[in-house]
Residue, then its C-alpha position, 0 to 999 in steps of 0.5 A: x500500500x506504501x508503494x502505491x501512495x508513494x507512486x501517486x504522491x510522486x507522479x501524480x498529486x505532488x506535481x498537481x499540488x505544486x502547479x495548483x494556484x495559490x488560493x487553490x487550498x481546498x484541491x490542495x486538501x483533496x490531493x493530500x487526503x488522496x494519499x492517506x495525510x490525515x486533516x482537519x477542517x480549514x487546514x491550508x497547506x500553501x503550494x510550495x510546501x515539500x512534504x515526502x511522505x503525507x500519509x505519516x503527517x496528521x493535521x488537526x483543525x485550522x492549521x496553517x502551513x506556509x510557504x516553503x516548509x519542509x516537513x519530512x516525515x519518515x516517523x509521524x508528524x502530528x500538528x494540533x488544532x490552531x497552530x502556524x508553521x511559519x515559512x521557511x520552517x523544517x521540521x525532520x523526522x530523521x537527521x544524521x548524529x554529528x557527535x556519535x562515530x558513524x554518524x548514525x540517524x536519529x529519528x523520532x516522531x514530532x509532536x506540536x500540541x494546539x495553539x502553538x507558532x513556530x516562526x520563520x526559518x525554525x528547525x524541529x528535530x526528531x522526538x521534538x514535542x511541544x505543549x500547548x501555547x508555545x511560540x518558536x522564536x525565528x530561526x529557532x532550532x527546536x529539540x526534545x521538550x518546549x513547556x506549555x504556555x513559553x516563548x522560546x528562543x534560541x539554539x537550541x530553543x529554550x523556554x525564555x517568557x511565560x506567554x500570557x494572554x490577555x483578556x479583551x473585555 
């Protein structure tokens, strides 16, 4: 079954998705669900998004992905309701050990909770989970756990601010 969503995403919808215009977010949806990707209600995907295997990506309700992300999702991704992968953002499933001899892969599945923006330019690594409410500072390298309701910045990215949000009445 791998090989035949494989087979379509590649040939068939990955181009499609590419070539479609810009609003076009509801063919987009249709051409990811297509190859088994998981997704909620209002998900936009903008047209440039590279994503290598959709079928280990899930997306909750309202999810924005913007323009030229990268998502490779060897292990599974899932992206809470509510949530903003700003452009230029990476998030990998599997990346080479630098420390170890041999270089060996480390993978691991991404979990970002609701309500949470990681901003331009960031990189989520393998095993990376993020509690509610957490924003990613730009160009933030993310690793292992981000607690809930924290700005965090930095590389990599450490929890800096408690996020408070006000209310408007």
């Amino acid at each position: 079954m791998i090989a035949i969503r494989r087979f379509i995403w590649t040939w068939c919808a990955r181009p499609l998705f590419r070539w479609s215009p810009h609003p076009a977010y509801g063919f987009r949806r249709f051409l990811l669900r297509l190859v088994g990707m998981q997704l909620g209600r209002r998900v936009r995907c903008r047209r440039t998004v590279d994503i290598d295997q959709p079928w280990n990506v899930r997306l909750d309700d309202l999810v924005m992905i913007s323009d030229d992300v990268l998502l490779r999702a060897g292990s599974p991704i899932h992206i809470g309701s509510r949530c903003v992968i700003s452009q230029y953002c990476s998030l990998l499933t599997s990346v080479r050990d630098p420390g170890s001899p041999g270089h060996p892969p480390v993978q691991g599945p991404i979990t970002i909770s609701e309500d949470c923006w990681i901003a331009t330019d960031s990189l989520v690594l393998p095993g990376t989970t993020l509690e509610p409410g957490v924003v990613v500072g730009a160009r933030g390298l993310v690793e292992g756990r981000l607690p809930a309701w924290h700005i965090a910045t930095g590389e990599p990215a450490r929890a800096r601010h408690e996020r408070v949000l006000h209310s408007s009445t």
